[in-house]
C-alpha positions in Angstrom: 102.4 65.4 69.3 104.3 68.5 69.0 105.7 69.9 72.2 103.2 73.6 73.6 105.6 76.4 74.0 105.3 79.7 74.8 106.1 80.6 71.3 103.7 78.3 69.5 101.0 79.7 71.7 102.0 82.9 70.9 101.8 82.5 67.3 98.4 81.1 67.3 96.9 83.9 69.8 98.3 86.3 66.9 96.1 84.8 64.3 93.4 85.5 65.8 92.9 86.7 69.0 92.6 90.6 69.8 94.0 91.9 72.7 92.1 94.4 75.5 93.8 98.1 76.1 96.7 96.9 73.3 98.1 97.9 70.6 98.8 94.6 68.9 101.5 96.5 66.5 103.6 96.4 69.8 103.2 92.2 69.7 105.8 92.0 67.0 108.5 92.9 69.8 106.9 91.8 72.6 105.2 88.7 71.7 102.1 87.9 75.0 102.9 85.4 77.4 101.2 82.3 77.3 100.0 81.2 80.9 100.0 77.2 81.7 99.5 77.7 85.4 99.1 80.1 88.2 99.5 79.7 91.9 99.3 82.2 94.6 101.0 85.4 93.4 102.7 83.4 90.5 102.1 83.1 86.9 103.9 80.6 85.2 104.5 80.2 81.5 105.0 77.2 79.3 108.7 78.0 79.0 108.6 77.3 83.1 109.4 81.3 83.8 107.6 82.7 86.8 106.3 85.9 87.2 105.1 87.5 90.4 101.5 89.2 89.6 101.8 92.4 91.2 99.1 94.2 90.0 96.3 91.0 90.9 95.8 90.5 87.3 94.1 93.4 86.7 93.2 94.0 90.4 90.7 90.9 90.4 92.6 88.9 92.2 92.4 89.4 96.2 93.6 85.8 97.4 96.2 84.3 95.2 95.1 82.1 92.0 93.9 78.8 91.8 92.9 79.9 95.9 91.6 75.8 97.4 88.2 77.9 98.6 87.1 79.3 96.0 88.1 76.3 93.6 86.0 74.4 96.4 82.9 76.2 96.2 82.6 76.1 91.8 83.4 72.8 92.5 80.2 72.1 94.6 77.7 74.6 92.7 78.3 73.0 89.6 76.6 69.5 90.1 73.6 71.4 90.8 73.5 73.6 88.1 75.4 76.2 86.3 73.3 79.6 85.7 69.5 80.3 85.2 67.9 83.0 84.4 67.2 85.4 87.3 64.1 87.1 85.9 61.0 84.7 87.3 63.1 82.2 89.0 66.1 82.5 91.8 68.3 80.9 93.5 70.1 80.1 96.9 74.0 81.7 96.0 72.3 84.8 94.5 69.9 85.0 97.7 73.0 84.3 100.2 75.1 86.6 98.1 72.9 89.4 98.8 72.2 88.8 102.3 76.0 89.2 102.7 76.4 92.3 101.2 73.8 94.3 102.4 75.1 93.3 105.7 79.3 94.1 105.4 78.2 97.0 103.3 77.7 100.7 104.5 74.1 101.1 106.2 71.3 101.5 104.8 71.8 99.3 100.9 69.4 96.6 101.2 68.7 95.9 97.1 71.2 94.0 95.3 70.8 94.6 91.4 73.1 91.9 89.8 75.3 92.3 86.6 78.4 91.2 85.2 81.2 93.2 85.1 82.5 97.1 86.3 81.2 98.6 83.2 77.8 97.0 83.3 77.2 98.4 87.0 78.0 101.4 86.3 75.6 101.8 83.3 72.7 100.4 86.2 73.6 103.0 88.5 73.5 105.7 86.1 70.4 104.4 84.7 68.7 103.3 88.0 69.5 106.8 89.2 68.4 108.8 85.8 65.0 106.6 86.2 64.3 107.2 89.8 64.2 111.0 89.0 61.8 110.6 86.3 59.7 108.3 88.7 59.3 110.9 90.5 58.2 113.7 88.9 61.6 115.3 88.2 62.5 114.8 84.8 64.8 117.9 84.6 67.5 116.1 86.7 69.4 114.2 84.3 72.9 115.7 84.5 76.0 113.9 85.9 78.2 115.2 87.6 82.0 113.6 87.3 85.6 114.3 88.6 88.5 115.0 86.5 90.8 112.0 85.7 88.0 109.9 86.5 87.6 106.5 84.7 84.6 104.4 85.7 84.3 101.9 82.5 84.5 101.6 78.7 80.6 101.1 78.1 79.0 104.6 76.2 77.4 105.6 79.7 80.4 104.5 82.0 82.7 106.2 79.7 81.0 109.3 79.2 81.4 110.3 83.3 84.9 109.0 82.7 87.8 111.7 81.9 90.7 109.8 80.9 91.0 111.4 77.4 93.5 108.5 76.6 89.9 106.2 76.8 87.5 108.7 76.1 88.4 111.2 73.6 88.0 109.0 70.5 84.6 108.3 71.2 83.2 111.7 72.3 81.2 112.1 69.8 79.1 109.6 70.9 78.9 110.2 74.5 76.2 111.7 76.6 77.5 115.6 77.9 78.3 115.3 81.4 79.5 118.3 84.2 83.3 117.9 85.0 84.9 119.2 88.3 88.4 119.3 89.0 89.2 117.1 91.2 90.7 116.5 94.9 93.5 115.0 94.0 96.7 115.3 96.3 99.3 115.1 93.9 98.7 118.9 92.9 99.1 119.9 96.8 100.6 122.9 97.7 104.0 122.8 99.3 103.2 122.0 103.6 99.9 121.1 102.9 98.3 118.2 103.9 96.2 116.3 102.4 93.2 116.8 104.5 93.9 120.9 103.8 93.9 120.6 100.1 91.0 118.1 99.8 89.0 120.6 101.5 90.1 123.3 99.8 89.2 121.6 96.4 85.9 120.7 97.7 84.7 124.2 97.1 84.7 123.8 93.4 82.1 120.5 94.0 80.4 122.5 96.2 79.9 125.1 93.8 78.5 123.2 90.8 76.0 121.3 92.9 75.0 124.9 94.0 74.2 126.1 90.8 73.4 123.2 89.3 71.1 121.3 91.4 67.9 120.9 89.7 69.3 119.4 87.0 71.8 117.3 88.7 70.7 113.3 89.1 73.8 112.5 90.7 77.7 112.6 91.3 79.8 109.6 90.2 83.1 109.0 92.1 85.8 106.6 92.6 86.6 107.2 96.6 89.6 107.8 97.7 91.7 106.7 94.5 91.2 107.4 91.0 93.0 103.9 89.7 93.4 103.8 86.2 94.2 107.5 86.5 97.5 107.1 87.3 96.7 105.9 91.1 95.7 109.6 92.2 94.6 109.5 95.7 92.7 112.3 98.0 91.6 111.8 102.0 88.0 110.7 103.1 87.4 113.9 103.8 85.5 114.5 100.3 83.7 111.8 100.5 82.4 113.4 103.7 81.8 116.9 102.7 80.3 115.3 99.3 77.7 113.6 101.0 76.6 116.4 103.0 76.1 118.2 100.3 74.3 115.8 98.1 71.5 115.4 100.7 71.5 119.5 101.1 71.1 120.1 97.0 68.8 116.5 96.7 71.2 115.1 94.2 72.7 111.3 94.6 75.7 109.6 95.0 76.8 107.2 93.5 80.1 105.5 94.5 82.3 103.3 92.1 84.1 100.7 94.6 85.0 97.9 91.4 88.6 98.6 92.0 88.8 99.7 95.8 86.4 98.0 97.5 87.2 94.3 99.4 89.9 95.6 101.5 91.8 97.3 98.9 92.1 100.7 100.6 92.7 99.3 104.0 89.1 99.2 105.1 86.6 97.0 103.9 85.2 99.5 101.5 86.3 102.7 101.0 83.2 104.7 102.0 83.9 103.2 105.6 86.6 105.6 106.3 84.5 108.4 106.0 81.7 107.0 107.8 79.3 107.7 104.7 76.8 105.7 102.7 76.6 106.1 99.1 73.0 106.1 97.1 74.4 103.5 95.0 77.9 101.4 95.9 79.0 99.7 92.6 81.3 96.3 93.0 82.9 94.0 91.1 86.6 92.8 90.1 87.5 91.5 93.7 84.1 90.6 94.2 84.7 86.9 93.1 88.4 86.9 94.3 89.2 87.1 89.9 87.5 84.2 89.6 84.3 84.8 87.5 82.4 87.8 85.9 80.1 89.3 88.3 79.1 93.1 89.7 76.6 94.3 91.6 74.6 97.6 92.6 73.3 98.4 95.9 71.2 100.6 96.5 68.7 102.0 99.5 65.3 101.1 100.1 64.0 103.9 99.2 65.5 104.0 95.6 63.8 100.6 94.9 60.4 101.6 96.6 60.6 104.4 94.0 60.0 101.3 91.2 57.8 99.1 92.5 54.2 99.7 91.6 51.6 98.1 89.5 52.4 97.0 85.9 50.3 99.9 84.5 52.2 102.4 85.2 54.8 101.5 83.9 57.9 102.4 86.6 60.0 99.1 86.8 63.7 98.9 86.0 63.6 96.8 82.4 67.5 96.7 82.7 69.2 93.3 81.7 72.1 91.2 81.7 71.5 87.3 80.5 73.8 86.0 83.0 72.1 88.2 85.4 73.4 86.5 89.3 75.3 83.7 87.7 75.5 81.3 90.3 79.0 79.9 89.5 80.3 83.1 90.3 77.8 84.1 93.4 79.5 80.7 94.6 82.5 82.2 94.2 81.9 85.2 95.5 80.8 84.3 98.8 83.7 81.9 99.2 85.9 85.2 98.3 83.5 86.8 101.4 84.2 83.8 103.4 87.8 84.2 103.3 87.0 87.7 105.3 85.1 86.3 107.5 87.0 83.8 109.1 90.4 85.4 109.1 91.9 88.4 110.1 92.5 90.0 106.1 92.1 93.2 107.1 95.0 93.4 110.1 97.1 91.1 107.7 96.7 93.8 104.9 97.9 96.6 107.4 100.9 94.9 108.1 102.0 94.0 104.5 101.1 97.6 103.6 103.3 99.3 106.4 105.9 97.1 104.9 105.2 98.3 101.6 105.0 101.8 102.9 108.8 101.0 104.7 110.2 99.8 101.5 108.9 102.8 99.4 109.8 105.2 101.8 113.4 105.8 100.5 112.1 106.4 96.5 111.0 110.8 97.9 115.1 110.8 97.0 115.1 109.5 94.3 116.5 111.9 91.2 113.0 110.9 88.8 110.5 110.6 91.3 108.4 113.4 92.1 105.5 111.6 94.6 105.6 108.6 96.3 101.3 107.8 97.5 100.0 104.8 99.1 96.4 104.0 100.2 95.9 100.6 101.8 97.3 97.6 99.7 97.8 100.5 96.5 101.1 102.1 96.1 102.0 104.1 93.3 105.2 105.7 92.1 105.5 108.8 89.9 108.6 109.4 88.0 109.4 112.0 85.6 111.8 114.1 83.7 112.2 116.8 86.2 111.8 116.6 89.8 112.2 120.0 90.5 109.8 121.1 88.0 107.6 118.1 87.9 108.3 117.9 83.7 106.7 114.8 82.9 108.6 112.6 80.1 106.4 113.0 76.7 104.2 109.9 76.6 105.3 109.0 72.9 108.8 107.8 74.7 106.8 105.1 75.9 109.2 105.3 79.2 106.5 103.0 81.1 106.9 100.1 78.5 110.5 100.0 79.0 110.1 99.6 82.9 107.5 97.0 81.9 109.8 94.9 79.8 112.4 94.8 82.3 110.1 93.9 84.9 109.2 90.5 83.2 112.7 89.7 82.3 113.0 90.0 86.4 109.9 87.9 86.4 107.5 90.5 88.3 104.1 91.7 86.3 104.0 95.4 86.3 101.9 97.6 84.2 102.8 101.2 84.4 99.7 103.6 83.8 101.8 106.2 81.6 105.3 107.4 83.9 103.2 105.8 87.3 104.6 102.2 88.3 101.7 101.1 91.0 101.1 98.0 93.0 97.8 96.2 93.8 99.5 92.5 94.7 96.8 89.7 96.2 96.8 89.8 99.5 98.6 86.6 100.3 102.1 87.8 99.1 104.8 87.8 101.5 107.2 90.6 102.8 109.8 89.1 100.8 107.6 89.2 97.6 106.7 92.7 98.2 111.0 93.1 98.7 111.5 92.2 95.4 108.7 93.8 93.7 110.0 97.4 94.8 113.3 95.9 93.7 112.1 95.3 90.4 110.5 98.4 90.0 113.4 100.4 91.0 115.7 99.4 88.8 113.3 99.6 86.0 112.5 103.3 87.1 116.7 103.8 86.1 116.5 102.0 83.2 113.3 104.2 82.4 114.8 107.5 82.7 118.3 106.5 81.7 
């Protein structure tokens, strides 16, 4: 038997096998790295080269891979059975599952509407909130209202109250019109201002569509507090405050996208907590089964489920779908992911590894390319550029991300730039010293970057 290696692996994936959010063109360089095994933070390829998964593959993983949990609770579902279908029959994980989120979860969600992945719940929410208008005699409020340099998913609906061009633009064509505002992002501060100051002030622009626009708003769509796969732009709870205020005043929803900041990510258990609001419909998923399986879920209010529930005739249920609809391998997983929170102190664990982080990235303001230097929680995110003075970024065909990225895996640490912005979303189980020489790594790739 021939011996696996990372380059026989390789050149089988290549025959076949397309990659997400890739340019395979680029594989001719930088062949993919086969995984054999993964433990806590580490990847580990059949060559026997570690890497250190800074960015929780994807920011699925909370707890570390191969966690002895979560393997634990697959491990016991699976004798009893795999997956059924959750339209006419149920089951105990999706039941418990529920019961556990509507009670860690802002107040007032009590439905859970099950699906399987961050794209999927978003196309429920939209839909769910789209129907519930029309349910009720308002079929004029259809419009969604969406922040710039959002990104919420890369189904048609999810993509369409997106506003990454780099995702979007291609497909415009076929994308339902939605209303853009600008949004709060602090990285556009004015010099002295905080972040609370400039939130607010760029709340008046939110304020000032749903004004006009109310009656044919259904709702707004945000990611709170950070705008991930935007570069890692982050604004203070106060929006989220003033936006819900003013979604009840012009009768509009909101709908908030936790997939990649809920579960602790920003500090708080979800992200709404820190401003004390609930949404109208709180969107999970990624974290949700610690990386394990594909699941999401929607919750939403009473009220919004009431709004569906009527005799067949007339015709007002939710015919949405998903065949793996509550899988009950991943509910399993899920709530041991939960479990993990409950019987540990995550949270106060988190706030000490992030005010290490914060220590260690405190000396990159100097540095000659780096014009911002943001953290939120267990995210941190560095900005380089051209010109710090001027904020000149580098032209994105100089690929200057993709240079840091290849040096980071020849220091064996998984980063994945988003453009000139080196971020970190590690699992929560890395160490002090892992985060050490993550910022390490990252450093010297930012010089090698903008050499």
């Amino acid at each position: 038997m021939s011996t696996v290696t990372n380059s026989s692996l390789a050149t089988r994936d290549l025959q076949h096998v397309w990659h997400p959010c890739t340019q395979m063109k680029d594989h001719e360089q930088q062949p993919p790295i086969p995984v054999r095994r993964a433990q806590g933070v580490w990847l580990e390829d059949f060559d026997g080269r570690r890497y250190l998964d800074a960015i929780s593959s994807w920011w699925v993983n909370l707890f570390g891979h191969a966690h002895p949990r979560i393997n634990s609770a697959i491990t016991a579902q699976l004798p009893q059975f795999e997956h059924v279908m959750l339209a006419g029959f149920t089951h105990e994980p999706a039941i418990a599952l529920a019961e556990e989120l509507v009670r860690i979860t802002p107040p007032g969600l009590t439905r859970c509407f099950y699906a399987d992945s961050g794209s999927a719940a978003i196309e429920v929410a939209l839909k769910m909130s789209f129907h519930y208008w029309q349910n009720q005699g308002q079929p004029r409020k259809r419009v969604f209202v969406t922040l710039s340099n959002s990104y919420h998913g890369e189904t048609l609906g999810a993509l369409a109250v997106g506003n990454v061009d780099l995702y979007k633009g291609t497909y415009a064509p076929l994308l339902m019109d939605v209303l853009t505002v600008p949004s709060p992002d602090c990285y556009g501060r004015e010099p002295g201002e905080s972040w609370a100051e400039h939130t607010r002030r760029k709340f008046s622009l939110m304020q000032t569509a749903l004004e006009r626009y109310a009656e044919d708003i259904a709702a707004v769509i945000v990611e709170p507090l950070v705008q991930c796969a935007g570069g890692m732009r982050m604004y203070d709870p106060v929006y989220l405050s003033m936006l819900r205020a003013a979604c009840d005043r012009y009768g509009v929803h909101l709908i908030a996208d936790e997939i990649a900041v809920g579960f602790g990510r920003t500090g708080t258990m979800f992200a709404c907590e820190q401003a004390r609001i609930s949404p109208d419909f709180l969107c999970l998923s990624k974290g949700l089964t610690g990386g394990y399986l594909p699941l999401s879920v929607v919750l939403t209010k009473e009220s919004i489920y009431e709004a569906f529930y009527a005799e067949f005739i007339a015709q007002r249920a939710f015919l949405h779908s998903h065949s793996y609809t509550g899988n009950a391998l991943g509910c399993a997983a899920a709530r041991a992911t939960l479990g993990i929170f409950f019987n540990g102190p995550v949270l106060e664990t988190n706030e000490r590894l992030a005010a290490h982080m914060t220590q260690r990235l405190a000396p990159l303001v100097d540095h000659p390319h780096v014009s911002d230097v943001r953290q939120t929680g267990m995210i941190g995110a560095i900005e380089f550029v051209r010109d710090k003075a001027t904020r000149e970024p580098f032209p994105w065909q100089e690929r200057r991300g993709q240079i840091l990225y290849r040096h980071a895996l020849e220091r064996g640490v998984l980063l994945r730039p988003i453009g000139n912005v080196v971020y970190f979303m590690p699992p929560y189980v890395i160490t002090p010293a892992e985060i050490d020489l993550m910022i390490e790594v990252a450093v010297q790739g930012i010089d090698r970057a903008c050499a």
